[in-house]
N, C-alpha and C positions, 0 to 999 in steps of 0.2 A: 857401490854396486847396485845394478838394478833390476830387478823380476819382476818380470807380466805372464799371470795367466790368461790366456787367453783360449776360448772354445769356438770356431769357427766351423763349421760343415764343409764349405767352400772352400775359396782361397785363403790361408793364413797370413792374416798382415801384421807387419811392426807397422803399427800405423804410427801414432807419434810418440817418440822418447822424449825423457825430461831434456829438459832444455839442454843441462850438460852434453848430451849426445851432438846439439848439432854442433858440427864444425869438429867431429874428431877427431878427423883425420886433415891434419889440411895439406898433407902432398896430394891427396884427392884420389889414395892407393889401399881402400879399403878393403880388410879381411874379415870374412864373417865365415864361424863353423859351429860343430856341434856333433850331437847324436840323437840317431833316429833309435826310437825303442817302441816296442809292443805294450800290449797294456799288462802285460809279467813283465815286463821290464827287460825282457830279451832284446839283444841285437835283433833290427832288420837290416841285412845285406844285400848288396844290389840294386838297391833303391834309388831312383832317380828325385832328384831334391833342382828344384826350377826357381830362377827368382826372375821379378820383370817390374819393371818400373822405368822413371824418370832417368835419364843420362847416363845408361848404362853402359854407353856404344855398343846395344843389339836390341833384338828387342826384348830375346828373350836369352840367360844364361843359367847350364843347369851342369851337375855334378852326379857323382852316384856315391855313396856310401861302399865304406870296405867292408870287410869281414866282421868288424868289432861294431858296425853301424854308423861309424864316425863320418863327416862329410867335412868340406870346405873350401869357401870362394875366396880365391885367393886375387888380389890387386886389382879389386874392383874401381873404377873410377869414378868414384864419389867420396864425396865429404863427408856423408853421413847418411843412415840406414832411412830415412824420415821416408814415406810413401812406397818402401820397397814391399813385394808381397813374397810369401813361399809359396811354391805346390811342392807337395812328395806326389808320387807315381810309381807305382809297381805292383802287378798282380799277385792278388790274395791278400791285399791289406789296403785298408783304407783310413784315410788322412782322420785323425783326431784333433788334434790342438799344439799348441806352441809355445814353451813355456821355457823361464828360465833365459830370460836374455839377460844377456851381463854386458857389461862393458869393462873390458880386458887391461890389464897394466899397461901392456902394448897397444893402446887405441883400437882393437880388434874389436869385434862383440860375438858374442858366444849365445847362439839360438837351439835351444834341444827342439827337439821335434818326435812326437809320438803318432802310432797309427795301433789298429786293430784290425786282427788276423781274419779274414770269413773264406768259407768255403766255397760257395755259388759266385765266379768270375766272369760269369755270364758279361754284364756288362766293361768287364774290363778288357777282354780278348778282342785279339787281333779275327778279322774276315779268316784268317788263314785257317785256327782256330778249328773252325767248323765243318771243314774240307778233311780232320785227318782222319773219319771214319771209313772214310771211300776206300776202297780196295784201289792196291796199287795196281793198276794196269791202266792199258791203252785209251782207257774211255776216259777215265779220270785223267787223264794227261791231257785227252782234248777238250774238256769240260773249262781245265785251266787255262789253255792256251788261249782260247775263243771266248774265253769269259773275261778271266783275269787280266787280258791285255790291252786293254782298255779301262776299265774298273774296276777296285778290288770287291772279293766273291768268296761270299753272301756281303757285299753293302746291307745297309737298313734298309734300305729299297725292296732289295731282294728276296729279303728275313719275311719283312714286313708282309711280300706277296707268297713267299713260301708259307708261314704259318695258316693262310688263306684257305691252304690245299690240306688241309688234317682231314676232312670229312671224307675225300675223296678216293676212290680206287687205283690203284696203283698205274691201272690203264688209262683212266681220266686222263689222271696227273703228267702221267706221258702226254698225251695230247697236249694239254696246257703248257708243258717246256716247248714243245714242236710250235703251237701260237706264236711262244716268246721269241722262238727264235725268226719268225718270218717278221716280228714284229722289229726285233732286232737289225735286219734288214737294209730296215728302211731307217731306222735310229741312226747305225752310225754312221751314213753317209749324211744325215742331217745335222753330224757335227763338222762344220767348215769354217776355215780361218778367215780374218776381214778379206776380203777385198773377190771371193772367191763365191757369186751370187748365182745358185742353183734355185730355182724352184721345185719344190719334189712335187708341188700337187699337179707340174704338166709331163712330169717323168713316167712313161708306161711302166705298170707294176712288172710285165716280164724283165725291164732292167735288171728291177732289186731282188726276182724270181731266179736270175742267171748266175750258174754258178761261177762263170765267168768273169763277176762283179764283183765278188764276193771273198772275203781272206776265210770263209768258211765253208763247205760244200754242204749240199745234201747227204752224201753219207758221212760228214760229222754228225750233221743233225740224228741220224739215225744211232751214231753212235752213241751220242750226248744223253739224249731226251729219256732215254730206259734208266740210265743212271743215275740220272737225276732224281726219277721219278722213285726209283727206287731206296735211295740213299740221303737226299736231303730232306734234314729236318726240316719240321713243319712247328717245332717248339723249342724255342730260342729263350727260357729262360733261365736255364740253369746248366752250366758248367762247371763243374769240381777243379778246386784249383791244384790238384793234383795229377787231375787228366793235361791241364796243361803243364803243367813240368815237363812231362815226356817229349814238351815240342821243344825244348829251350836247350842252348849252347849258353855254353860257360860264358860270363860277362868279366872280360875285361875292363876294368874300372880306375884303378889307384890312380887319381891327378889325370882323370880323363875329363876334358870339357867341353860341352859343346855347348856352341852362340847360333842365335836363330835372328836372322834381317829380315822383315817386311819388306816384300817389294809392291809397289804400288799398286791401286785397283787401277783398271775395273776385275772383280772377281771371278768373271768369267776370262778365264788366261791358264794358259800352260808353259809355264816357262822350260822347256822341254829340257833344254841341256843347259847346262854351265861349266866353263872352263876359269880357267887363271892365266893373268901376265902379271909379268913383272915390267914397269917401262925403264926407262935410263935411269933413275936413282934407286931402282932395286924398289920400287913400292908395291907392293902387289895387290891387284884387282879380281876381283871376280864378275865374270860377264856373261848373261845367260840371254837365251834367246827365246822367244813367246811366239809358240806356233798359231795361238789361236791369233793374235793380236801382232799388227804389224810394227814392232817397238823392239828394244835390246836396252838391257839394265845395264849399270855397271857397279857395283857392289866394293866400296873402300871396307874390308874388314877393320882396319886399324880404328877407325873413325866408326862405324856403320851405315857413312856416307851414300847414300844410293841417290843415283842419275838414270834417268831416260832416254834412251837416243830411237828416233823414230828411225824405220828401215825403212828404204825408197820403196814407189808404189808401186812397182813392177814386178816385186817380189814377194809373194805367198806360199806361207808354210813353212818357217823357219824350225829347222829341225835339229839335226847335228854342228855342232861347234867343236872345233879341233885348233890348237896351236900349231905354228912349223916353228922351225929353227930359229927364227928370225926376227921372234918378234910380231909377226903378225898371226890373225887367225880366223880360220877357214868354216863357212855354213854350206849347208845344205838347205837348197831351200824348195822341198819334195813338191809341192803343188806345182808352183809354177816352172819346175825341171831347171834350175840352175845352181851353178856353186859361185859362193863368191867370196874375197879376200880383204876383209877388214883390216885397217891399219890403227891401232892406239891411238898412234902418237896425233897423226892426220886427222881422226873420224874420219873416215873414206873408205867410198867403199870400191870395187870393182869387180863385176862378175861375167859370167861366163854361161852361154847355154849346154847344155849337156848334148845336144844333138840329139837329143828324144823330146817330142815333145812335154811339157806337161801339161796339169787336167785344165790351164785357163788358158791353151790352145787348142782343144778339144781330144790332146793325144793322152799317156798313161805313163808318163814317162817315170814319177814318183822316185827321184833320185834321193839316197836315203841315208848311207854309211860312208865314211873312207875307210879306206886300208889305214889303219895305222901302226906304229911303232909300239917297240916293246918301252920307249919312255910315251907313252899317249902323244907324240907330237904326229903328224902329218907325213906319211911315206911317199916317198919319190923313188922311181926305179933306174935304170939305167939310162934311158933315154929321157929322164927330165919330166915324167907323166906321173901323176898320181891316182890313182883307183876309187872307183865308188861303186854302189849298187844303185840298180836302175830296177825299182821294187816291181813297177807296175807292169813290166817289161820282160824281166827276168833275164835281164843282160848288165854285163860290167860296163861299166865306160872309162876311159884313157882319159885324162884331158894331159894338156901340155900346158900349162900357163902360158909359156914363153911367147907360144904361137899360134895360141887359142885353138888348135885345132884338136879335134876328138874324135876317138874311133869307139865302138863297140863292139862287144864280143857274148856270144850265146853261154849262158850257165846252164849246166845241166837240168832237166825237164825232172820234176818230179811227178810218178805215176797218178795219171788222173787226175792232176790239177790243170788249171789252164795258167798262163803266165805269170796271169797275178796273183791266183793262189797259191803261186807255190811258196810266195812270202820268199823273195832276198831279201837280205836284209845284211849283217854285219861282217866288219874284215880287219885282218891284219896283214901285216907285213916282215917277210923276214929279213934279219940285218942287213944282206947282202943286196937287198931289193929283187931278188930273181923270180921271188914268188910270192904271190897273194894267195890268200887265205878266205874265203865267206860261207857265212851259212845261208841258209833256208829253211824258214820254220817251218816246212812240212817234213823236214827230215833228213838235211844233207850238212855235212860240212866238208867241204872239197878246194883244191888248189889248184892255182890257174897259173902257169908258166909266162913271165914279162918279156923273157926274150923270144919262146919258140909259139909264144902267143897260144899257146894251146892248153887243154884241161887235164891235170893231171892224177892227183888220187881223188876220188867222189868215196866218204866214207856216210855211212846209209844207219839211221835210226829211227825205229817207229813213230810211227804217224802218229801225232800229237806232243813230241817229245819238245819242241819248241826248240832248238838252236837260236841264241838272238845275238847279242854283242861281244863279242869273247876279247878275250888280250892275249899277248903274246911276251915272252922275259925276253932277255939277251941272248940265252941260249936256245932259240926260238922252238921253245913249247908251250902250245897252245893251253888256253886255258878257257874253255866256253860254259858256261849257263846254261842248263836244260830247263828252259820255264815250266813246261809241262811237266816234266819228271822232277822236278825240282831237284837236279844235281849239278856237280861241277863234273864235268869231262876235260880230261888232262889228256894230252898228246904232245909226242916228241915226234915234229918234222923232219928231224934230218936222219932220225932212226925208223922212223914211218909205222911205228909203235904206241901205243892206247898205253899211258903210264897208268889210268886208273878211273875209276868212276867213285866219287865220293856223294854220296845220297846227304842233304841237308837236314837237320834237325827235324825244322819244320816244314814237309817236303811241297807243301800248300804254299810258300812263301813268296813264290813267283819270282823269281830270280832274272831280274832283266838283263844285267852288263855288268860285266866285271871290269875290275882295274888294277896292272901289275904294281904293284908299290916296291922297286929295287932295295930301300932302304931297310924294310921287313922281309924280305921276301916272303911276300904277304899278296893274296889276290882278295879285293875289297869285292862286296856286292853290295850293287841297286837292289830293293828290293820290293815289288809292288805288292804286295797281299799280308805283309804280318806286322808294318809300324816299327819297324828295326833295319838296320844293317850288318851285315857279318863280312867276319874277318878271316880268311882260310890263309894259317901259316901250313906254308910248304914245307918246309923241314917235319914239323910235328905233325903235319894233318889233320891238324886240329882246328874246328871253327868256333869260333867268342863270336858275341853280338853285342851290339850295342843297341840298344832301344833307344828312340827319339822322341821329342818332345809332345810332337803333333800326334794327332788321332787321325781319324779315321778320315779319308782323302790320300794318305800319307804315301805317294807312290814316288822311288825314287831311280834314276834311270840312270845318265853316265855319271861316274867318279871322278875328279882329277885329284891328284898327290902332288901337292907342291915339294918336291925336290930339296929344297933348303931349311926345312923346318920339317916336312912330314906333316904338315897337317893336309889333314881331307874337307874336297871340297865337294857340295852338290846343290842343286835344288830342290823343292818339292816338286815333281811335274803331275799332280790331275788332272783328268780328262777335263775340258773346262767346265761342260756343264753339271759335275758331280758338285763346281765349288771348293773344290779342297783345297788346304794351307798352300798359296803362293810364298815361298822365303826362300832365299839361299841361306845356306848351313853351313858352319865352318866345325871340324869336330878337330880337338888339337887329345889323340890318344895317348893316355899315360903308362907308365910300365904295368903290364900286366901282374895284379893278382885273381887267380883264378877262382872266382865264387861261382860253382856249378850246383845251380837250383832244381838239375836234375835229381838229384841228393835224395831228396823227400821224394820222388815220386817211383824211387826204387822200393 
């Protein structure tokens, strides 16, 4: 038997075991567990326990502890523990030491792991965090929507320039967000994919003046800036970790694991979406697409195998990635206004214009979403055409693959926006294909008739509420994301009935895209503002979260559910120039035991 104390601040390493350790496994199916304890020697539950090293096949694999504290990695592939490291992670306790490794009758080795309890979680919270003192209404909904949708808010960034503002008058202060926002401006138009070369310093400032321009108006700004000024901290160092309990949903945990891949630099990338295939032998890949950077991964889970395949030059702004039926699968690529159809098997690509221009023909076309199905694959209506949003535009567009021809059709106008503020954005499809589904983040989500080509229910939610990607089940009811309001809104189509509105934990969460999972009947969410994903089972109503590995950057946007095992797939997608964790994420969830850390802050 063998024990190493060991005291590390950092990461805890089994750096090297006596000799007998290496080689003690030699199927190369290694098991390692243990218990996490406080320094009374209590259970800590819920705890996320990370290991990372040499020939793991990821880059990083983590587990969480149960009820009793126990954790375990089970069929790791290696021979032996030599160069592996631990992190523990989870709010209101911090990593102490490592002690007590043994090596097990059964070749296993047995690691305890201790932490200490503190109260000030300042630096462990999520951006989300720090948003839930804001009064819930309309301002606070557009603070998120216009903030949070592109970076998570308060970043360090933001901390960093808010605690700036403590001396100042409340009216200053006001001023100073109004700055920000003109300054903002000009910011996010000066983030642009390769191949798509603006000059801002010949661009006349009434451009970036125009609300026109713009996914945020002058009367957000008037809305925003009082709120802010009013409401954001200015001192960011200290949060009770009992104030955060109140934000937290039950963690489903028991034999849940999740694997984290590297995808290649350069740093500056957004791998926006990721999807899954499977090719002829049933192996399945994961494939995401880099809006900033003209390239597409492809991600062997099995392996942690990862490939680059560059995207032709013609194409900027790869955005949305969807499966069909078939085998193949389908981008968005919003800059330059096209869709096109990857083949696996080929690498080939084939695409198609949208008939609107996009911004590297000097038009607005910003083609963005498909209609899709209630299994995420790629909707086709009666006539052989598939659906997309035309963001910039505020029109749907048909294509037909068959016959490459496309039509477009007007989405309803949202008050006082100009086209492209009114933000379209996402859609489904119901079984029968007779009708499409999209929102608009200024406040609509409405249905548009495939046969009588016409618009049929526009249902209307305050301004800032954020409608973005929603999904649809079998029995087609919808299921959408209020980024703003940070809720889910559930609706039955064919009853043309509002099932319910369910308000998130943490309502700061930013809630990008949801995804049906038929095998749970489970709706997963993206989630840009809190370093987590949750889970809303439908039968019980109830949302579990899982928290992820990565910090802060940590934005994540569409889901896919591989169908034959149930595990979830995603990427990290950050804005590029924030830097945040580029990985795809494989999460394989285990049977739920319910550890609700709300507990303690009753």
């Amino acid at each position: 038997m063998i024990k190493l104390k060991v005291n590390v601040p950092g990461l805890l390493r089994i750096a090297v075991l006596a000799a007998s350790c290496v080689g003690v496994n030699t199927a190369n199916a290694l098991d390692i567990s243990g218990q996490l304890t406080d320094e009374q020697g209590g259970a800590v539950s819920g705890a996320m326990v990370t290991l990372n090293g040499e020939n793991l096949g990821a880059s990083t694999v983590s587990v969480f502890t149960d009820s009793a504290g126990r954790y375990r990695f089970k069929d790791l592939p290696v021979s032996n523990a030599q160069g592996l490291k631990f992190k523990t992670k989870v709010i209101g306790y911090e990593q102490l030491k490592v002690s007590a490794i043994e090596q097990g009758a059964d070749k296993s080795l047995v690691a305890d792991l201790f932490m200490r309890r503190i109260d000030n979680v300042a630096h462990q919270v999520p951006p989300s965090a720090w948003m839930a003192h804001f009064p819930n209404e309309r301002a606070t909904y557009a603070v998120m929507l216009n903030c949070a949708q592109c970076h998570q808010y308060p970043h360090s960034t933001v901390k960093d320039y808010a605690s700036k503002l403590a001396d100042l008058s409340i009216d200053q202060r006001e001023q100073v967000w109004r700055d920000i926002f003109r300054f903002m401006r000009v910011k996010a138009v000066g983030i642009m994919p390769e191949g798509l070369n603006i000059d801002l310093a010949t661009v006349p400032i009434e451009v970036f003046n125009d609300d026109a321009n713009n996914g945020f108006s002058h009367g957000d700004e008037d809305t925003m800036a009082p709120i802010l000024a009013a409401h954001m901290k200015t001192d960011f160092s200290h949060f009770a970790a009992q104030d955060y309990d109140k934000l937290r949903a039950p963690l489903a945990n028991i034999d849940t694991q999740i694997r984290e891949f590297q995808l290649p630099p350069p740093a500056a990338a957004m791998f926006h979406d990721s999807n899954i295939h499977r090719d002829g032998a049933g192996r399945l890949s994961v494939w995401s697409v880099d809006w900033i950077n003209r390239r597409m991964a492809r991600t062997f889970p099995d392996t942690g195998q990862v490939k680059i395949f560059a995207l032709p030059k013609d194409i900027i702004g790869a955005h949305t990635l969807v499966p069909d039926t078939k085998g193949k699968l389908w981008a968005t690529f919003q800059v330059s206004g096209q869709i096109g159809r990857f083949d696996p098997a080929t690498e080939k690509w084939q695409l198609w214009n949208t008939g609107n221009r996009g911004w590297t023909q000097g038009g607005a076309g910003l083609v963005h979403s498909f209609a899709n199905t209630a299994k995420f694959n790629l909707g086709f209506d009666g006539k052989g055409r598939l659906w997309a949003s035309l963001g910039g535009v505020n029109k749907l567009v048909a294509l037909n693959p068959d016959t490459g021809s496309t039509e477009t059709f007007a989405a309803p106008p949202t008050e006082g926006d100009s086209a492209f503020s009114s933000g379209l954005y996402g859609g489904v499809m119901t079984a029968d294909g007779k009708h499409v589904w999209f929102t608009q983040l200024q406040g609509h989500l409405f249905s548009f008739n495939t046969e009588t080509e016409q618009i049929e229910t526009v249902i209307s939610f305050p301004r800032g509420s954020g409608p973005r990607r929603l999904a649809i089940d079998k029995n087609d009811v919808i299921y959408m994301p209020l980024f703003g309001a940070g809720e889910l809104y559930v609706y039955d189509t064919k009853a043309k009935k509002e099932i319910g509105r369910f308000p998130l934990p943490d309502r700061a969460a930013a809630p990008y895209a949801v995804t049906w999972d038929p095998g749970r009947n489970a709706v997963w969410f993206g989630s840009g503002n809190s370093n987590l994903i949750y889970r809303f089972d439908v039968d019980t109503k109830r949302f579990m979260e899982y928290p992820l590995p990565a910090g802060e950057g940590t934005i994540v946007r569409a889901i896919a559910i591989d169908d034959q095992t149930g595990k979830v797939y995603f990427s990290y997608a950050p804005v590029a120039e924030l830097n945040g964790p580029n990985m795809v994420v494989e999460i394989t969830p285990g049977e739920p035991e319910i550890i609700d850390k709300t507990a303690s802050a009753q």
